[in-house]
C-alpha positions in Angstrom: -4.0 -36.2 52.1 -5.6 -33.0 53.1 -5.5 -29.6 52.6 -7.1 -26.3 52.4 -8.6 -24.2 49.8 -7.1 -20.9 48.8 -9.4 -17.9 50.3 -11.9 -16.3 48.1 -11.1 -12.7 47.0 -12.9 -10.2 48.1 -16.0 -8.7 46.1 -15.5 -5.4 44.4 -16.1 -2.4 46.7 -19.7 -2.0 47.7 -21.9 0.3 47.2 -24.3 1.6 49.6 -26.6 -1.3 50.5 -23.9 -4.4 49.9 -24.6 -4.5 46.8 -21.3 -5.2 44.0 -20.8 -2.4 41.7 -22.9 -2.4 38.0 -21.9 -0.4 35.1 -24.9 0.1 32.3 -23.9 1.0 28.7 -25.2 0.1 25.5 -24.7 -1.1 22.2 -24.9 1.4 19.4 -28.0 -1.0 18.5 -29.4 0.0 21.4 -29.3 -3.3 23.2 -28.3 -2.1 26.8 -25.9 -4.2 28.9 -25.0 -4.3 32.6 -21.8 -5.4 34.0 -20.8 -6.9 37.1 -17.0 -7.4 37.6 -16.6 -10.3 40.8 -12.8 -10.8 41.1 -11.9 -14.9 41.3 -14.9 -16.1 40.8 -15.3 -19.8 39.3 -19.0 -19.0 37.7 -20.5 -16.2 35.5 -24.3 -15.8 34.7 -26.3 -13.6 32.0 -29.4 -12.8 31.6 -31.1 -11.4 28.2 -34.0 -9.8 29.3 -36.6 -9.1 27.0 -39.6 -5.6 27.4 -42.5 -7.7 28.7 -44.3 -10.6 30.6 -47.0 -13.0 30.9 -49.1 -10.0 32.2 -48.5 -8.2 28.1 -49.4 -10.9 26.0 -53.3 -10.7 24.1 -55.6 -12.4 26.6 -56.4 -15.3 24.4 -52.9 -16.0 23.7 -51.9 -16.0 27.4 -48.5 -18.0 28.1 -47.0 -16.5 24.1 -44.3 -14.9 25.7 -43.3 -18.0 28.0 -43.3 -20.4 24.9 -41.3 -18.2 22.9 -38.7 -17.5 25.5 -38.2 -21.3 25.9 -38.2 -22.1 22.5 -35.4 -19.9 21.7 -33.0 -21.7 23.8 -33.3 -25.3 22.1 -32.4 -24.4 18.5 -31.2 -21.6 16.1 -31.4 -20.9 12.5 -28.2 -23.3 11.4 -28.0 -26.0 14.6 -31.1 -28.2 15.3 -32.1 -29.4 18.7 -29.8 -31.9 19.2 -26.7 -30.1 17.7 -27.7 -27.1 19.9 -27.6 -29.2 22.5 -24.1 -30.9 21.9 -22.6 -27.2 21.8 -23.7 -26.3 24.9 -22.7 -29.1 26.5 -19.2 -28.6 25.5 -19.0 -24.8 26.8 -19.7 -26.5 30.1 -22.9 -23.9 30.7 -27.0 -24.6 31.2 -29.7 -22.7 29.4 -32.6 -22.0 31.1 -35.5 -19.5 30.5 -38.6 -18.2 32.3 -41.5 -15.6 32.2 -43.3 -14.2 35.4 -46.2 -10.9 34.9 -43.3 -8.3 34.1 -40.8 -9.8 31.6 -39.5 -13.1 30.0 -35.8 -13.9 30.1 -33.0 -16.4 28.5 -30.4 -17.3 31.3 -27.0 -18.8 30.8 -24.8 -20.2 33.8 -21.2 -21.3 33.0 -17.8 -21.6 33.9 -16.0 -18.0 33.8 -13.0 -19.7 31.2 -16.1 -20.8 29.2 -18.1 -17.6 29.2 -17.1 -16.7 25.9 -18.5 -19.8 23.6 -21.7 -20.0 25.5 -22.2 -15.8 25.1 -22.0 -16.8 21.6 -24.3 -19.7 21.9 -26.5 -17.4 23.7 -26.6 -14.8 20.7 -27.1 -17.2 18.5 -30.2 -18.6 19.3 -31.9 -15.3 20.0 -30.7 -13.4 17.0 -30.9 -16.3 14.6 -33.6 -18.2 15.8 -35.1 -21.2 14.5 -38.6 -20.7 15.5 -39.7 -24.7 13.5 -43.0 -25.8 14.2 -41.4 -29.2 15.7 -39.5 -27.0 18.2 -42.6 -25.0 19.2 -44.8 -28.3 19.3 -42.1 -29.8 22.0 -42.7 -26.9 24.1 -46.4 -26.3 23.7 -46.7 -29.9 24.9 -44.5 -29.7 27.6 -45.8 -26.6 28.7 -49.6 -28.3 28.7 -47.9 -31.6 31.4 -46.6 -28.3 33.7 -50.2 -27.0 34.0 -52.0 -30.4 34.6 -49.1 -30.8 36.9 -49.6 -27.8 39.0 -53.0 -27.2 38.4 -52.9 -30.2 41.2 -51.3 -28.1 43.8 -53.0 -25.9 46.5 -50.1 -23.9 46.4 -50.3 -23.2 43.0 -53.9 -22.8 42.7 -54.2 -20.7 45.7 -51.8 -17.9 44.2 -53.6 -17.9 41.1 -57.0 -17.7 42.9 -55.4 -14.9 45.0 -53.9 -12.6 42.1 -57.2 -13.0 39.8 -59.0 -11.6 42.8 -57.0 -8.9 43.9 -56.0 -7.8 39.9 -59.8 -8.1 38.5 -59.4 -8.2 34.7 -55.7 -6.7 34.8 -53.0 -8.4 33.0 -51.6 -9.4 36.5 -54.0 -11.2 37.7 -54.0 -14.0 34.9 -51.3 -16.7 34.9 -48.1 -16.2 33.3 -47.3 -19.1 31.9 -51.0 -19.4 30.3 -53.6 -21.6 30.7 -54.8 -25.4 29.3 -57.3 -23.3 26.5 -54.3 -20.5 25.5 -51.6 -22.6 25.4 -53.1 -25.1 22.9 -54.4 -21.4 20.6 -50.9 -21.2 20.0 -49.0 -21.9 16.6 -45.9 -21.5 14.8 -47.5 -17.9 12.9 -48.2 -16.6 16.5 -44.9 -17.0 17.7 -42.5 -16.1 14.8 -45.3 -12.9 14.9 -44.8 -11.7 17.9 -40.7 -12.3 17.9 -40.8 -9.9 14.5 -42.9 -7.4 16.6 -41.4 -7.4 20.2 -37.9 -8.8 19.9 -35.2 -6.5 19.4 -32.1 -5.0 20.8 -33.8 -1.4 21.4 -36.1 -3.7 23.7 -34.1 -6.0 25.3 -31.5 -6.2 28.1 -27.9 -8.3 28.9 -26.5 -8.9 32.4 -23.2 -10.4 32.7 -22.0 -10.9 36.3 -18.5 -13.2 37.0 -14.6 -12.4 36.6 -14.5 -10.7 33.6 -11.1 -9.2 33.6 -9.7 -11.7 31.8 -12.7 -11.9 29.2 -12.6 -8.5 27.5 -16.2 -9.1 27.6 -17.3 -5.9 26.5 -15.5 -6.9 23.1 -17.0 -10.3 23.5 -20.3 -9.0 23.7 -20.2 -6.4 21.0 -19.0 -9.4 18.7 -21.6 -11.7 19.6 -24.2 -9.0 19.5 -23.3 -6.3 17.4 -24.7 -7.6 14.3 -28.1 -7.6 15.6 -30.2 -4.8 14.3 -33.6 -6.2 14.1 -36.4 -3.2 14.5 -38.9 -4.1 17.0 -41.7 -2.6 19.7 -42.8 -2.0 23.2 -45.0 -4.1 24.9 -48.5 -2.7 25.8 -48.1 0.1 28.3 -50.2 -1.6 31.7 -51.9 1.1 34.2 -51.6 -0.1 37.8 -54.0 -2.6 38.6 -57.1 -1.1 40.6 -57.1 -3.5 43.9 -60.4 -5.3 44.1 -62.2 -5.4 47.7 -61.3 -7.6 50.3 -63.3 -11.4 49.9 -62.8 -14.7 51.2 -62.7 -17.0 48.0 -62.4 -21.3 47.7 -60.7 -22.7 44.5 -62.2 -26.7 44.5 -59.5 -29.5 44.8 -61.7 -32.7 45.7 -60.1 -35.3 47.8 -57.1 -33.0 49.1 -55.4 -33.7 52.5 -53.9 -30.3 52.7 -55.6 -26.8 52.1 -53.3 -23.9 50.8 -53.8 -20.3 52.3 -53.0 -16.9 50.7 -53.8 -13.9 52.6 -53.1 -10.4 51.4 -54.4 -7.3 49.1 -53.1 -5.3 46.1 -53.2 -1.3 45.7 -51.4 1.0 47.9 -49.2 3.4 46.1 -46.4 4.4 48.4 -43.7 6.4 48.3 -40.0 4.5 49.0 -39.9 5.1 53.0 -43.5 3.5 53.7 -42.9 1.0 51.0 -39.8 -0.1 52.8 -42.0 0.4 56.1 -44.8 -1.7 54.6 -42.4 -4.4 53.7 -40.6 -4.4 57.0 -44.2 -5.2 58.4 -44.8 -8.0 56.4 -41.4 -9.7 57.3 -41.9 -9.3 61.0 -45.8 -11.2 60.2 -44.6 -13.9 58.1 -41.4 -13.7 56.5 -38.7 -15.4 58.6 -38.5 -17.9 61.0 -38.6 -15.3 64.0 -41.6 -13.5 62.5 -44.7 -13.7 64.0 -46.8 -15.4 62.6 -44.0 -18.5 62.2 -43.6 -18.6 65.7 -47.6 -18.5 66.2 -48.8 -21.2 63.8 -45.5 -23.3 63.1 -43.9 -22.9 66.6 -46.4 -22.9 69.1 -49.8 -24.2 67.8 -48.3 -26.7 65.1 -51.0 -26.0 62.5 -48.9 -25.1 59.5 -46.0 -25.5 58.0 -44.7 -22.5 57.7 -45.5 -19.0 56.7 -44.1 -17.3 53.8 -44.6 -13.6 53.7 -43.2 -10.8 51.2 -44.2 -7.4 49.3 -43.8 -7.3 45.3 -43.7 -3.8 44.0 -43.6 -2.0 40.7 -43.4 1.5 39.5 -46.5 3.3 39.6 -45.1 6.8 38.9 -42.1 9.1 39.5 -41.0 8.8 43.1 -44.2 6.1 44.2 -44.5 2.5 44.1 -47.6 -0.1 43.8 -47.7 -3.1 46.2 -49.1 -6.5 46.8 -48.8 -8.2 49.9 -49.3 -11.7 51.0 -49.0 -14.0 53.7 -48.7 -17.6 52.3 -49.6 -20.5 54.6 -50.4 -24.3 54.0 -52.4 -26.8 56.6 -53.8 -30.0 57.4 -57.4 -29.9 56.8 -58.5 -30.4 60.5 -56.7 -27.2 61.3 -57.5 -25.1 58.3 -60.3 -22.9 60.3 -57.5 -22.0 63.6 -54.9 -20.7 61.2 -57.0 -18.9 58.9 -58.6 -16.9 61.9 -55.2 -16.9 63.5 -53.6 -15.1 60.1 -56.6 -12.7 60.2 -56.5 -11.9 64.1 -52.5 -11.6 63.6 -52.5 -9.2 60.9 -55.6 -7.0 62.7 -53.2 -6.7 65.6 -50.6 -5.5 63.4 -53.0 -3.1 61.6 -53.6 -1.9 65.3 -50.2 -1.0 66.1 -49.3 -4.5 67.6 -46.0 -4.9 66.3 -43.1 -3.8 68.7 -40.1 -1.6 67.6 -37.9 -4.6 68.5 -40.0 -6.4 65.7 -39.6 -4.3 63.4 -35.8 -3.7 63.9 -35.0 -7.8 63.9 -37.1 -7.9 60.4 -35.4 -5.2 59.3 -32.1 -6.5 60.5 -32.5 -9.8 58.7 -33.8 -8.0 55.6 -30.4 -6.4 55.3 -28.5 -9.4 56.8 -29.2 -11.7 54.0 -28.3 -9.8 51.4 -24.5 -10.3 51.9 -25.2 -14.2 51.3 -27.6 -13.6 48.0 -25.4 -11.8 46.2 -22.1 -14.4 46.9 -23.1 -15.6 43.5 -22.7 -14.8 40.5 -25.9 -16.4 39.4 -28.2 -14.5 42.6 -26.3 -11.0 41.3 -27.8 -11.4 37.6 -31.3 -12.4 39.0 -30.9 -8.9 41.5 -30.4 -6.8 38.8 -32.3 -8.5 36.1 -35.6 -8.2 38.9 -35.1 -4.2 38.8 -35.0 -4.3 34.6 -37.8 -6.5 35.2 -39.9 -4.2 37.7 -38.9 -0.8 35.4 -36.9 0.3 38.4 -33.7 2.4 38.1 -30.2 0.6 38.7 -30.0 2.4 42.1 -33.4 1.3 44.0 -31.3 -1.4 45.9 -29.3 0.8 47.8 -32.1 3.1 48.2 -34.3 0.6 49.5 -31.7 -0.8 51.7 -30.9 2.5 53.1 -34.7 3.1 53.8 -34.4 -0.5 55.9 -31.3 0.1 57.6 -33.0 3.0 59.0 -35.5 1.1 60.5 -32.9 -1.8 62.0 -30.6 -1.0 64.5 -28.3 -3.4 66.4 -28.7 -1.5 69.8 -30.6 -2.8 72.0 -34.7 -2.1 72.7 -34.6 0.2 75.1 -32.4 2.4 73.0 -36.0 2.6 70.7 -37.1 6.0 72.4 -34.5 7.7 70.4 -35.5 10.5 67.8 -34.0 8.9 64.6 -35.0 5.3 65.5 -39.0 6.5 66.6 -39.1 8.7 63.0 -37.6 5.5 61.1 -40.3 3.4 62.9 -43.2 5.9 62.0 -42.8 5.0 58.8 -44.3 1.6 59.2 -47.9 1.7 58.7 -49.4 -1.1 59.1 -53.3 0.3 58.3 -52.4 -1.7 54.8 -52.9 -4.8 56.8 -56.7 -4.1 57.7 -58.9 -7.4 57.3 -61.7 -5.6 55.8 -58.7 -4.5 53.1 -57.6 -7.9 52.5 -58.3 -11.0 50.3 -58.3 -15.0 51.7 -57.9 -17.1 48.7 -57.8 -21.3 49.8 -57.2 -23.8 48.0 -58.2 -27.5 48.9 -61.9 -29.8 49.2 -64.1 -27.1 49.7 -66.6 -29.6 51.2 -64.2 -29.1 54.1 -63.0 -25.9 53.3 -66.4 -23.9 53.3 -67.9 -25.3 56.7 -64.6 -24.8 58.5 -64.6 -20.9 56.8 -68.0 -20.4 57.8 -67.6 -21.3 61.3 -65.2 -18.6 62.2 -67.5 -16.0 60.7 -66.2 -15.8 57.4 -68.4 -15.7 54.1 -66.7 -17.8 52.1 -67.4 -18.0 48.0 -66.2 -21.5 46.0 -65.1 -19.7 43.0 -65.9 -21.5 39.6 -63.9 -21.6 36.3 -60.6 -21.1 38.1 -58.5 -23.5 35.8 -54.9 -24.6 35.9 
């Protein structure tokens, strides 16, 4: 027997930039909340996001605010582990938490008839939590099998290597989810410390995206929440990390077959149309599969596996915004000197006003093209709008900083690229952020191969000690 599936409504209208409609209130606790209404859909996702990230927590403690997020979703004051985990599975839903630089968070993802018992699960475990010793212990160890376990990855250690260098003694350059030496510091005191002091509703907030007509789940959410009047505090206020000078820097992996690449810098303040210009530029070097740089190394030479390439931002004041870029490559050993020259050479082109309107208006094209297919789901909706809470931006730098793309891409064609408002949306692209002596090389891999192969394209390679996982 066969048939066919009923068509998918529609998403609420749009607003500018694609992106569904939000509405922000807020508890009269203060906890603020974000709603986003999608219309037949089978899934709905929330996110409680909590002030503060891996790049906040005390230096010696690093990886607190990654346990304690994933220690609140096992257990609560009145179930234990096992009985927590029972209820959840009944509602249907999965918990999951995580921590990057700029804030931890508790995620739930369930069926939209279900929503309702695992908001309350949710609730639950962060405003009665049970914060035992054996909970933190499972954790703490798991956490410590995750590091070894990366800390064996070029991939993993050529990031790290990468954002100590280029955020020297910021909170952004250490790792998020700690280290071997921090995580082991930490104890039951430390964490049910720092939930008294940080965790709260004035600090914290919850995005619900799925069908919510039929949920009243504004009610639902003032039930499961309202009660929850705990006082708490900001985290640490961070200034803008102070970029640290271009260098070309090994991280030791004896024996490995494979050498990980990360090319890129940290430190121009931009206002939104050169940030969107600066980004633009990086997705037409390496951040699709027509970019350049993918059809250089991957396409034609066959000396990596692909390139990943992408600008993260953050609030540096009113109006302006702080960016790292990087270019993200991996390599057999025997071609590790080609493509690092050939990522240089590629981005010195592009600081010297190498790449093409046409470029630029295919990156910015796909830029805007995929963000009809993220934000299908509930799930990739939640994450959107939890990234902005995350990055202290404003509910409406989306559609800003899709606008300031569209203007860039174009679907007419290239020699249509002499025209006034296309030329003035391309000037906006400056690429002089892309200048090697500007940037950092951070590799990860043997450095007995790594260093001669560095050396013989004319770089001065340092094998950086003390870089743990």
């Amino acid at each position: 027997m066969t048939g066919t599936s009923p068509p998918r409504p529609p998403l609420p209208k749009a607003q500018d930039g694609g992106l569904p409609a939000a509405h922000t209130t807020a508890l009269d606790t203060g906890l603020r909340t974000t709603y986003i209404d999608l219309p037949g859909r089978d899934v709905a996702a929330v996110q409680l996001l909590f002030a503060g990230g891996g790049a906040h927590d005390p230096p010696e403690l690093q990886g607190l605010s990654h346990v304690l997020a994933h220690t609140l979703i096992l257990a609560s004051a009145t179930r234990g582990p096992a009985e927590f985990a029972l209820a959840v599975e009944g509602t249907g839903a999965t918990f999951t938490a995580g921590c990057d630089p700029d804030g931890a968070h508790v995620d739930v993802v369930a069926p939209a008839t279900r929503l309702v018992p695992a908001l309350r699960l949710l609730a639950e475990a962060v405003t009665r939590p049970a914060l035992d010793a054996r909970t933190i212990r499972q954790i703490v160890d798991r956490r410590l099998v995750e590091i070894r376990r990366t800390g064996a990855d070029p991939h993993h250690r050529a990031v790290q290597l990468f954002a100590a260098a280029v955020h020297p003694g910021h909170g952004h350059g250490r790792p998020a989810g700690g280290t071997t030496e921090s995580i082991n510091r930490l104890r039951q005191q430390h964490l049910q410390e720092f939930y008294d002091h940080r965790i709260g509703p004035q600090h914290a907030h919850l995005i619900v995206a799925g069908d919510l007509s039929a949920t009243r789940i504004r009610h639902q959410v003032e039930q499961a929440f309202g009660a929850w009047r705990k006082p708490s505090h900001p985290p640490p206020r961070l200034t803008p990390a102070t970029a640290g000078a271009g260098r070309c820097l090994i991280t030791h992996l004896p024996g490995a077959k494979q050498a990980a690449l990360v090319l890129g810098r940290a430190g121009p303040v931009l206002p939104l149309g050169p940030r969107a210009g600066l980004e633009i530029a990086v997705h037409a070097l390496g951040g699709w599969s027509g970019s350049r740089i993918n059809q250089l190394l991957r396409e034609e030479r066959g000396h990596a596996y692909g390139v990943q390439g992408w600008l993260v931002s953050r609030p540096a004041a009113p109006g302006r915004h702080q960016c790292t870029l990087q270019l993200r490559a991996a390599t057999a050993n025997p071609d590790l000197g080609p493509t690092a020259r050939e990522l240089i050479d590629t981005a010195a082109a592009a600081a010297g006003g190498d790449l093409t309107p046409a470029d630029l208006r295919s990156a910015a094209d796909h830029l805007i093209g995929v963000q009809g297919v993220r934000w299908e789901a509930a799930r990739h909706l939640s994450e959107a709008y939890a990234h902005l809470v995350r990055k202290g931006y404003p509910p409406g730098f989306l559609q800003r900083r899709a606008a300031a793309i569209a203007a860039i891409g174009t679907d007419r064609p290239a020699v249509d690229s002499d025209r006034p408002a296309i030329a003035t949306a391309i000037a906006t692209v400056d690429p002089r952020h892309l200048r090697p002596e500007h940037l950092t090389l951070a590799v990860a891999g043997d450095a007995d191969i790594i260093h001669p192969a560095l050396s013989a394209i004319g770089l001065a390679p340092e094998i950086v000690e003390g870089n743990p996982p």
